[in-house]
C-alpha positions as CSV (number, residue, x, y, z in Angstrom):
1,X,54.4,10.3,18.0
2,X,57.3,10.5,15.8
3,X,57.8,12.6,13.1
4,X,59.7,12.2,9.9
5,X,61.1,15.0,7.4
6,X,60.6,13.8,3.5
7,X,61.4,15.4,0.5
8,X,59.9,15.1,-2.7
9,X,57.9,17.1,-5.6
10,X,53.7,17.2,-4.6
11,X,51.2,15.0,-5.7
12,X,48.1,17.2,-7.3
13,X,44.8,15.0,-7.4
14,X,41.9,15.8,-10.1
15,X,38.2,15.7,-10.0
16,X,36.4,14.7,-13.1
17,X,32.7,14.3,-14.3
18,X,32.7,12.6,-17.5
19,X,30.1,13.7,-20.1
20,X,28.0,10.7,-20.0
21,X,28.1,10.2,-16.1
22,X,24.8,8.7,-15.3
23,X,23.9,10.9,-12.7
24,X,25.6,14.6,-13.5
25,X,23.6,16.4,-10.7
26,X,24.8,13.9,-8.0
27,X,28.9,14.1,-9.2
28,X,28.6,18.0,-9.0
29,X,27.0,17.7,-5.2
30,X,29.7,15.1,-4.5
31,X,32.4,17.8,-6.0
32,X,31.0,20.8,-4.1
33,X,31.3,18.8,-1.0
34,X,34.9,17.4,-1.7
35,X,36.3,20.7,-2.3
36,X,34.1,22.9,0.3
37,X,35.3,22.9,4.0
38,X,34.0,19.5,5.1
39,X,35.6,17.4,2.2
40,X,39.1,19.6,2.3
41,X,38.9,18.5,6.3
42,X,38.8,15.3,5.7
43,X,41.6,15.3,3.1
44,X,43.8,17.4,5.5
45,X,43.1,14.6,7.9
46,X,44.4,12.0,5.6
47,X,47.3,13.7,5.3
48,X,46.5,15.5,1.6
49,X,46.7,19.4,2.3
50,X,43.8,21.0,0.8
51,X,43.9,23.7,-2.6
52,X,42.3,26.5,-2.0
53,X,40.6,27.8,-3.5
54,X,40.1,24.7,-5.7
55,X,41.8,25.5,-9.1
56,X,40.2,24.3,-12.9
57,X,43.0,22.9,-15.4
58,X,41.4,23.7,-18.3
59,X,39.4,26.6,-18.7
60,X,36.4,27.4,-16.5
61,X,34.3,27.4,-19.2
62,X,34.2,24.0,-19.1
63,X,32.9,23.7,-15.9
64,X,28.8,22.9,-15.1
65,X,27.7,26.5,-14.1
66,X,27.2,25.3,-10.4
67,X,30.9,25.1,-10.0
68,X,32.4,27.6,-11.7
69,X,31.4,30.0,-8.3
70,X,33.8,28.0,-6.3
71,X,36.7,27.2,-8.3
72,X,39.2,29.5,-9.8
């Protein structure tokens, strides 16, 4: 293969569950999975190095109570 050197500033993705997300429950199992091992291995494999541990922008408090455990 060939590799290539690039500079530039990083690119930070978010994770959001909107208030009236029709199924709440099933965003917060989709979250825990995107930012626990399997989900950062995947990103990793696409090239998107993972956060760890994941990091809230706004305060925690805002978080549903199942993911405040696993995010900083």
């Amino acid at each position: 293969g060939t590799t290539i050197t690039m500079m530039g500033k990083p690119i930070v993705y978010g994770v959001t569950i909107p208030k009236n997300a029709p199924n709440p429950e099933l965003a917060i199992e989709f979250v825990r999975f995107l930012i626990g091992p399997e989900g950062q291995a995947i990103m990793e494999q696409q090239g998107q190095p993972p956060i760890v541990p994941a990091v809230a922008c706004t305060g925690r408090e805002k978080l549903p109570a199942s993911l405040r455990t696993i995010v900083k």
